[in-house]
C-alpha positions in Angstrom: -31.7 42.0 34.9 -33.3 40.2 32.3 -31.7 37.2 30.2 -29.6 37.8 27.2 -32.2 36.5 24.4 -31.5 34.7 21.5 -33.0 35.1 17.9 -34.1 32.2 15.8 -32.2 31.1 12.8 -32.3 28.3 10.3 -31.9 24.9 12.3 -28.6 23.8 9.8 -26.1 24.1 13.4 -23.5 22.6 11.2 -22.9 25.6 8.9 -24.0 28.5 11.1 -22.4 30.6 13.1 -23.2 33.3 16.1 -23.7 37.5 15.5 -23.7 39.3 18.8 -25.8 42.4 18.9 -25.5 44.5 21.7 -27.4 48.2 21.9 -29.5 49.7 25.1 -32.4 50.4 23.0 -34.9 47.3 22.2 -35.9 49.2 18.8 -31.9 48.9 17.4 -31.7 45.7 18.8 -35.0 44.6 17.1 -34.0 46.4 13.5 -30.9 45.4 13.5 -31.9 41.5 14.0 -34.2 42.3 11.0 -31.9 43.1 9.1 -29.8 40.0 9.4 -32.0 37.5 9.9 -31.7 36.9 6.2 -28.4 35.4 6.5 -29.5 33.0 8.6 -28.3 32.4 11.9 -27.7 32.2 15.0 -28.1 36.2 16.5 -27.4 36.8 20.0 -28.6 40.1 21.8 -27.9 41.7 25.1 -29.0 45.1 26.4 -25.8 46.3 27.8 -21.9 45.6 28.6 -22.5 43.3 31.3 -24.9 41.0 29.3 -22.8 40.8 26.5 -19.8 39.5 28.1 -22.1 37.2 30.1 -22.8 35.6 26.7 -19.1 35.8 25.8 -18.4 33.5 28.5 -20.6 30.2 27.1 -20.3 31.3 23.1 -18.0 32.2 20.0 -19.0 34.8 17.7 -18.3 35.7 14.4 -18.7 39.4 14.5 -20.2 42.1 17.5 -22.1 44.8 16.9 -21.3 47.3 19.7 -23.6 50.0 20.1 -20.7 52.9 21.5 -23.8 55.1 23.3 -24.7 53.0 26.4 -25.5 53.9 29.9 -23.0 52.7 32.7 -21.0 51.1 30.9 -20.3 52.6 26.9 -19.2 50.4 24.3 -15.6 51.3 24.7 -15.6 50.2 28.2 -17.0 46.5 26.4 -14.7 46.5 24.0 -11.7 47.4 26.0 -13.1 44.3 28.6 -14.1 41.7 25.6 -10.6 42.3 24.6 -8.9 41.5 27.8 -9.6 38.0 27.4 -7.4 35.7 25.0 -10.2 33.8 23.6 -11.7 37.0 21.7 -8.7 39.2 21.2 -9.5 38.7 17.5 -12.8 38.3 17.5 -14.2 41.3 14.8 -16.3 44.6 16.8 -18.5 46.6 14.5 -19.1 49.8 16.6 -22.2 51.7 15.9 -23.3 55.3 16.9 -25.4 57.6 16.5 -23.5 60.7 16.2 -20.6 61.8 14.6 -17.4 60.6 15.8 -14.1 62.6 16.8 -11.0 61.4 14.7 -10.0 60.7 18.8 -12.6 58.5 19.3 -12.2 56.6 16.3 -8.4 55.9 17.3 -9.4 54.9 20.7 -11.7 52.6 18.9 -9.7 51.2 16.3 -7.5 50.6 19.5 -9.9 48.6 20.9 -9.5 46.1 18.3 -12.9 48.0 15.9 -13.0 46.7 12.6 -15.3 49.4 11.6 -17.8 51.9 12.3 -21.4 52.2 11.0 -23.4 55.3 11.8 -27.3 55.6 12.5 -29.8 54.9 10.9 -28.2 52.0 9.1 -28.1 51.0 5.5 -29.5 47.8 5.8 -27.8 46.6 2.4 -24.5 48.1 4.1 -25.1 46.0 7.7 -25.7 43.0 5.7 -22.7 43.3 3.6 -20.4 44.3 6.2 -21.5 41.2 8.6 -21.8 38.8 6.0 -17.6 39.3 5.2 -17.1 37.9 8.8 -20.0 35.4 8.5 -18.3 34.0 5.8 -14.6 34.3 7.3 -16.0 32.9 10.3 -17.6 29.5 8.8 -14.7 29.4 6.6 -12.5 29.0 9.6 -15.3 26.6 11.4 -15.1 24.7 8.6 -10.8 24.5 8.4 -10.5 23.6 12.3 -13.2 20.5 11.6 -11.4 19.5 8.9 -8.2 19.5 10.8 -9.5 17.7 13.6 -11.2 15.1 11.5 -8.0 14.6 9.9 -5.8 14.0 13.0 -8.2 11.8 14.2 -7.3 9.8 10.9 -4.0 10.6 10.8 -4.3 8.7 14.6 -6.3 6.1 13.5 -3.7 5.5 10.0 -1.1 5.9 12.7 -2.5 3.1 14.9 -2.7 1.0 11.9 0.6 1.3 10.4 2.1 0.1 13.9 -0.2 -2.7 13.7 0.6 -3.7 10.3 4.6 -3.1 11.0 3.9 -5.1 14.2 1.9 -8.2 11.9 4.8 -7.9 9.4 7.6 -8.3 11.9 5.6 -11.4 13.3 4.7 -12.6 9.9 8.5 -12.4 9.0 9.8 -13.9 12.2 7.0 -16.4 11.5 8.0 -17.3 8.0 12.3 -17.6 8.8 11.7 -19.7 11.6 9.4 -21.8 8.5 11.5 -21.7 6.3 14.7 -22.7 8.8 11.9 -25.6 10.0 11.7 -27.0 6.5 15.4 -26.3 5.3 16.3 -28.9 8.9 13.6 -31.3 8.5 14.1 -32.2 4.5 18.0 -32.1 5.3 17.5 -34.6 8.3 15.1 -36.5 5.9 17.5 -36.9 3.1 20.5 -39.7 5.1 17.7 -42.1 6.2 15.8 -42.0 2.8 19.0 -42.8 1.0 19.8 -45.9 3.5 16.1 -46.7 2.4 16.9 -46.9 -1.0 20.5 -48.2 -0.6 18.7 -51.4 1.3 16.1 -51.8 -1.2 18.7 -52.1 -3.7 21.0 -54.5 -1.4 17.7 -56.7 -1.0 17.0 -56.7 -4.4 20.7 -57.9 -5.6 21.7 -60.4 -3.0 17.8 -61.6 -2.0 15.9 -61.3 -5.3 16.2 -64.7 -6.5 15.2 -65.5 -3.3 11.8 -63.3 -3.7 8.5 -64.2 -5.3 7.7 -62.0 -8.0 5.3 -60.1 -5.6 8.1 -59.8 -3.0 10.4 -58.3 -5.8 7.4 -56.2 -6.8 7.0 -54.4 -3.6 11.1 -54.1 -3.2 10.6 -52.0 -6.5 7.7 -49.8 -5.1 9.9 -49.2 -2.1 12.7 -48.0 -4.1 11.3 -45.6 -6.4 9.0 -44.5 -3.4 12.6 -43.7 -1.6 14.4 -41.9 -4.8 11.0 -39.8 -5.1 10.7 -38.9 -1.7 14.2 -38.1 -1.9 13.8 -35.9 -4.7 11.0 -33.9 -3.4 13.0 -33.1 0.1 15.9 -32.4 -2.2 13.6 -29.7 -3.9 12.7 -28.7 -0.8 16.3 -27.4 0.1 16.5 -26.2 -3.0 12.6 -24.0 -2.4 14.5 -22.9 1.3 17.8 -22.2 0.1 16.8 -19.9 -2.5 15.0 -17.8 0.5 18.0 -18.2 2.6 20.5 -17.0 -0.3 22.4 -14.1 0.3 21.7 -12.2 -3.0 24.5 -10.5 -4.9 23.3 -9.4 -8.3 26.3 -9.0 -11.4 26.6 -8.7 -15.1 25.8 -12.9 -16.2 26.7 -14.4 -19.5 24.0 -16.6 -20.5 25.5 -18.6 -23.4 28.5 -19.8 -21.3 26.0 -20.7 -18.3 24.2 -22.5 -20.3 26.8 -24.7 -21.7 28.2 -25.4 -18.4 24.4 -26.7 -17.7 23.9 -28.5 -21.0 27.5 -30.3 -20.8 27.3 -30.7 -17.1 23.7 -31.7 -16.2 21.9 -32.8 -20.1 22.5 -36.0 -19.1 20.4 -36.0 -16.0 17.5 -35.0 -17.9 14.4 -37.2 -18.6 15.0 -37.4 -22.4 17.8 -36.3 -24.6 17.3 -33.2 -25.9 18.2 -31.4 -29.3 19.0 -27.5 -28.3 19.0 -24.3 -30.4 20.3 -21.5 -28.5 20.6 -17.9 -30.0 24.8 -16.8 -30.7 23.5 -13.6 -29.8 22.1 -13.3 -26.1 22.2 -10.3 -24.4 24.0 -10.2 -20.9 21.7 -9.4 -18.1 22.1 -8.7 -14.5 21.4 -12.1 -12.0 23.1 -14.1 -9.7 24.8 -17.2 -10.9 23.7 -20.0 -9.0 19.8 -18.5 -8.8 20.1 -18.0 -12.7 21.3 -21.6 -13.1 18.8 -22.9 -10.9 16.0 -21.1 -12.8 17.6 -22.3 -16.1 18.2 -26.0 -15.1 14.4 -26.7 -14.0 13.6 -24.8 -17.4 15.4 -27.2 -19.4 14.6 -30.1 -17.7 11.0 -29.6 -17.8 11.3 -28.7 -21.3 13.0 -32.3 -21.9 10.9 -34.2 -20.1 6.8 -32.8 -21.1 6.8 -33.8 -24.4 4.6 -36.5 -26.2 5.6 -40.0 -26.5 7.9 -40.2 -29.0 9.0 -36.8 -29.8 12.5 -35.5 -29.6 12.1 -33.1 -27.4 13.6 -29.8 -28.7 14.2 -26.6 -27.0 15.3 -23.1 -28.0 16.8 -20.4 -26.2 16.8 -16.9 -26.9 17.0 -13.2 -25.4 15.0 -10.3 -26.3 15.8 -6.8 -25.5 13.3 -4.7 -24.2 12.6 -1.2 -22.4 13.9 -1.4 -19.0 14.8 -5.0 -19.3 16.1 -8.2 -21.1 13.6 -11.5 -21.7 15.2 -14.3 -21.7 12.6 -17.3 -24.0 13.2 -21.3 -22.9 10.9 -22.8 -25.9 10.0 -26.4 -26.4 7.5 -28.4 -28.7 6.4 -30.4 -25.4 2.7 -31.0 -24.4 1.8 -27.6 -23.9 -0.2 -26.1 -21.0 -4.0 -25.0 -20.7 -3.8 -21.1 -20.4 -6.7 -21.7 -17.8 -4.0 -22.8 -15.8 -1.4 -20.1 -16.3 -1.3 -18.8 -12.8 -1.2 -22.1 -10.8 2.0 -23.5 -12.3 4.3 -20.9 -10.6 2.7 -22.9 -7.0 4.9 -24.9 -5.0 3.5 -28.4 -4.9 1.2 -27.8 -8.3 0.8 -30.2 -10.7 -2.1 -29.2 -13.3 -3.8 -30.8 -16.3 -1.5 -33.4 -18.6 1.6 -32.6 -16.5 -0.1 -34.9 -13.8 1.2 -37.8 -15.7 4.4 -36.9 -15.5 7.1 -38.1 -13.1 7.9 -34.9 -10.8 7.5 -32.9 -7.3 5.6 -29.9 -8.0 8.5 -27.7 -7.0 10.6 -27.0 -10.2 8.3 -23.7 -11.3 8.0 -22.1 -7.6 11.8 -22.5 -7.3 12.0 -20.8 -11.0 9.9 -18.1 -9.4 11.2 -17.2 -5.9 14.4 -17.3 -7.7 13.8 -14.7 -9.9 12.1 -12.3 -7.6 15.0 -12.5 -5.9 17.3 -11.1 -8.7 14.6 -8.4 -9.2 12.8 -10.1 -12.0 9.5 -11.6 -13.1 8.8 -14.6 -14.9 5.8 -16.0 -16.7 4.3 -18.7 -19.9 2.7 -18.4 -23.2 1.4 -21.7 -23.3 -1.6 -23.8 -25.2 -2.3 -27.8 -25.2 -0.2 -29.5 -27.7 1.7 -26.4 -29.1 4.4 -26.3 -26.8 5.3 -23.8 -24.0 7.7 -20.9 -24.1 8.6 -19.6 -20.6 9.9 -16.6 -20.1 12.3 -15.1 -17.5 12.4 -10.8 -17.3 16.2 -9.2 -15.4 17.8 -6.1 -15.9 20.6 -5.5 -18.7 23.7 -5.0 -18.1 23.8 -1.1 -19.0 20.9 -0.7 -16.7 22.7 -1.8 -13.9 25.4 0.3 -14.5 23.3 3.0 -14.6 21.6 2.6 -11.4 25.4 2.7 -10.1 26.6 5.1 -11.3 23.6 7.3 -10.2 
């Protein structure tokens, strides 16, 4: 028996897909590969039953053209064989003959799983027409099952991926409270024996001063305002960790009577005196009260204290309704900040430009930040060297929140 042969086709394997021919006659076989060579590709033949389902066993196929007219075994005996096997129950079977068929032999082909029948000689615009619907179906569906398994090899690989960044987030999280409840020990622990430091400085400098030379007092000094700023800066600290360590409970806020509870209880702790201007009218957002005054304190305060030498320092206060949200303004005519340094100041521990000169830790604005994020806001500055800065604060108003409730 000779080996089933194989025509040429186009060498684009990607896109083409395998015809089966299958006839006892080498002139069919030959005319029929003629025919669709045109479409190009990949044509299998084989001279009877056997060799057909021989090629079956190592190939898919788009479409078979079964001649029914065979010796020893007819193309109904393929057929009924090519469909015994799972892989190929739907695989498409032209049958071609060349006589007339009974409306018998039709069923039983039809039975067989026989798409259609074509009848000798063939039309070859009619072969090519036929084949080419299952050519197409038959790439088509190539084409989907790639697809598919390209895509659940990245669904895989996006699966993988999520589980490692889930897995770097839990460890970054973990990470970041055991930080945070590292620096919220360490700057309280730090806080009892700067304060004896600066209590004994002060003892020294009352009960040994006269005692001192004027360098001797000198250096008592340093060591005292060393203490009370190293003090501050932990105290900040506490502040910076508490903030993340807050348990968040957002309700409606009045902001005129918070701010007079700062202003009556804490303007005196301020760098300068201050002359404010606050707005009769400000809107009633959505916060948390001790975040809120937080926020609003280091405002103020940083208002009061960057301004020129020898300026009242003067701040205004003001709300401004918005879609979605409330802005709340903190104004001053202070020193003003380069814009080039907008998106530093937020930075814990950044000092920029003329604010250098200024006593402070570097903490105020970061606190202002994380504070707000955590009532579900944003904060920012329109600022420019010597014309003042006017911070803003972004939160939800009150009939937004009562929204979101009620839905």
């Amino acid at each position: 028996m000779d080996p089933p042969q194989i025509a040429r086709c186009p060498p684009d394997l990607a896109e083409t897909v395998n015809i089966l021919l299958v006839d006892d006659q080498p002139a069919k076989l030959l005319a029929s590969e003629a025919i669709l060579t045109e479409l190009g590709q990949r044509i299998y033949k084989a001279k009877n039953g056997l060799e057909a389902l021989e090629l079956l066993l190592r190939n898919d196929f788009a479409v078979i053209l079964l001649d029914v007219n065979m010796p020893g075994m007819d193309g109904f005996e393929t057929a009924a064989l090519i469909r015994q096997r799972p892989r190929f129950e739907q695989t498409p079977i032209i049958f071609i003959t060349g006589y007339n068929t009974t409306d018998f032999d039709r069923m039983k082909g039809y039975e067989l799983g026989a798409v259609d029948y074509l009848y000798l000689p063939v039309i070859p615009t009619v072969l090519k027409a036929k084949v080419t619907v299952f050519v197409e179906l038959a790439r088509q569906t190539k084409l989907i099952k790639s697809q598919a398994a390209e895509m659940a090899v990245q669904n895989q690989k996006q699966s993988e991926q999520l589980e490692t960044i889930q897995k770097l987030n839990r460890e970054l999280s973990e990470a970041i409270e055991e930080l945070q409840t590292f620096s919220y020990s360490v700057s309280h622990d730090l806080r009892a024996p700067l304060r004896s430091l600066a209590g004994y400085a002060n003892v020294l400098l009352e009960d040994y001063g006269p005692r001192l030379d004027d360098q001797g007092r000198e250096y008592l000094c340093i060591l005292d305002r060393a203490a009370k700023r190293m003090d501050r800066l932990t105290r900040d600290l506490l502040s910076y960790a508490r903030i993340a360590r807050e348990e968040v409970r957002l309700e409606p806020m009045n902001i005129g009577s918070l701010l007079d509870d700062i202003i009556s209880v804490q303007a005196s702790g301020f760098t300068h005196p201050a002359r404010f201007v606050i707005d009769p009218n400000l809107s009633p957002v959505v916060g948390h009260r001790v975040l809120l005054e937080q926020c609003l304190h280091n405002l103020l305060n940083n208002a009061a204290k960057f301004v020129p030498e020898g300026v009242t320092p003067e701040i205004r206060i003001r709300t401004e309704n918005r879609p979605g949200f409330v802005r709340l303004w903190v104004e001053d005519n202070g020193i003003g900040i380069n814009p080039s340094f907008h998106h530093k100041i937020f930075n814990i521990f950044e000092r920029v430009g003329e604010m250098k000169r200024y006593e402070g830790t570097g903490i105020g604005l970061a606190i202002v930040h994380r504070a707000v994020q955590r009532m579900g806001g944003k904060c920012g500055v329109d600022s420019a060297l010597g014309k003042g800065s006017r911070f803003w604060i972004d939160l939800l108003p009150v009939e937004k929140s009562l929204t979101l409730k009620n839905t």
